[in-house]
C-alpha positions in Angstrom: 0.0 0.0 0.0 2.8 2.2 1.0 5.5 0.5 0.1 8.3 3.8 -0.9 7.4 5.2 2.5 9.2 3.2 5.1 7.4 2.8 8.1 4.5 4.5 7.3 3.0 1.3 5.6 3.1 0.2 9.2 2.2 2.7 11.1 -0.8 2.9 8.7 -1.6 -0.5 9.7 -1.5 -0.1 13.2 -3.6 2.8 13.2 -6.3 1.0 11.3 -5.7 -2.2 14.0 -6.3 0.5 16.7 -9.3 1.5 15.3 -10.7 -2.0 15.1 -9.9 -3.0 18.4 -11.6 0.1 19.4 -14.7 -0.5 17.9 -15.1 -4.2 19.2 -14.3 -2.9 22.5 -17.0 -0.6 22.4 -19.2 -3.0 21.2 -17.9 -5.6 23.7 -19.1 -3.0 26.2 -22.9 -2.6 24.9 -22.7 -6.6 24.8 -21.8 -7.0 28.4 -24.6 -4.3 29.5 -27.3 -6.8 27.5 -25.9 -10.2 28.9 -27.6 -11.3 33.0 -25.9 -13.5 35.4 -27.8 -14.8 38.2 -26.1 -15.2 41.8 -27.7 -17.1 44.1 -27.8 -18.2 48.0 -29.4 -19.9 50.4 -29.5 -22.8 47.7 -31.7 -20.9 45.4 -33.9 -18.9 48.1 -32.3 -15.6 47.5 -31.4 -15.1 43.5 -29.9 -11.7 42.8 -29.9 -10.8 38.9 -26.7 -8.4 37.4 -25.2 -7.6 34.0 -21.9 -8.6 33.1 -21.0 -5.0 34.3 -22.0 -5.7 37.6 -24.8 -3.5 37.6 -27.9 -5.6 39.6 -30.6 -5.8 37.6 -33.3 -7.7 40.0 -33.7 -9.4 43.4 -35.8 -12.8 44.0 -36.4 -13.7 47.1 -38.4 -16.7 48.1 -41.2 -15.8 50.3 -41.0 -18.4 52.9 -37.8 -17.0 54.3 -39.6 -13.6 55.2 -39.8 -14.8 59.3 -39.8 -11.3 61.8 -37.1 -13.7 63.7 -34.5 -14.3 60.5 -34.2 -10.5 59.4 -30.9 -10.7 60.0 -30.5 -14.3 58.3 -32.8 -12.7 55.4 -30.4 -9.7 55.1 -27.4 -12.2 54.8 -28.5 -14.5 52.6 -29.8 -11.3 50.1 -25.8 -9.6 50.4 -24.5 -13.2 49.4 -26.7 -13.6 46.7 -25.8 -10.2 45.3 -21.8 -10.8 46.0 -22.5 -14.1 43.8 -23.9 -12.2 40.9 -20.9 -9.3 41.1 -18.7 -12.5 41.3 -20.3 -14.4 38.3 -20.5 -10.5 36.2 -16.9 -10.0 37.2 -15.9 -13.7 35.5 -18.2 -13.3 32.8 -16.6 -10.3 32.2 -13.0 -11.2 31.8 -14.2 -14.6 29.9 -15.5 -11.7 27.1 -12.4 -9.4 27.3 -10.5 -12.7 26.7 -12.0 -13.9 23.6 -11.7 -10.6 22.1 -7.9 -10.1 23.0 -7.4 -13.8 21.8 -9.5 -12.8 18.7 -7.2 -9.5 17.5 -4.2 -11.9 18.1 -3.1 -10.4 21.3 -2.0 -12.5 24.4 -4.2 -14.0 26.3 -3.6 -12.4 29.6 -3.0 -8.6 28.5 -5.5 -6.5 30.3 -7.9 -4.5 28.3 -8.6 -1.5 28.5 -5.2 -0.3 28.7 
């Protein structure tokens, strides 16, 4: 393309690699806002819904745990079922950023964004 210029053949290249790992980063981000993972504790009782951002989404809570004398079992099993769903976005997450660094030929364990 630009052969009789040196390194600008290159650095033409890079730029346009730049902008394509840009764009499937951004859409990598729209992706992860649109994909649920579902946390859960108290063996299903407490189910806390979040996107793969972490953002929480929903909370489902069995009724037969609401007891006046469990509120503080109740409260623990809702913060566990919620720390599940960051935990399983978090994963989700990385699992995503990994396929697309794998994807554009990069290493597997470089750490996007920079």
């Amino acid at each position: 393309m630009l052969k009789g210029l040196g390194g600008l053949g290159d650095m033409a290249k890079m730029m346009k690699t730049a902008q394509e790992m840009q764009a499937k980063m951004a859409q990598l981000q729209e992706d992860l806002a649109a994909m649920m993972v579902t946390g859960e504790s108290g063996a299903g009782l407490v189910k806390a819904t979040a996107t793969a951002k972490g953002e929480l989404k929903g909370l489902d809570i069995d009724p037969s745990i609401f007891n006046g004398d469990d509120k503080e079992v109740v409260e623990d099993l809702i913060l566990a079922a919620i720390k599940d769903a960051q935990t399983k976005a978090a994963q989700r997450s990385e699992e995503e950023m990994r396929k697309l660094t794998e994807g554009l030929g990069l290493p597997a364990d470089m750490k996007l964004p920079f």
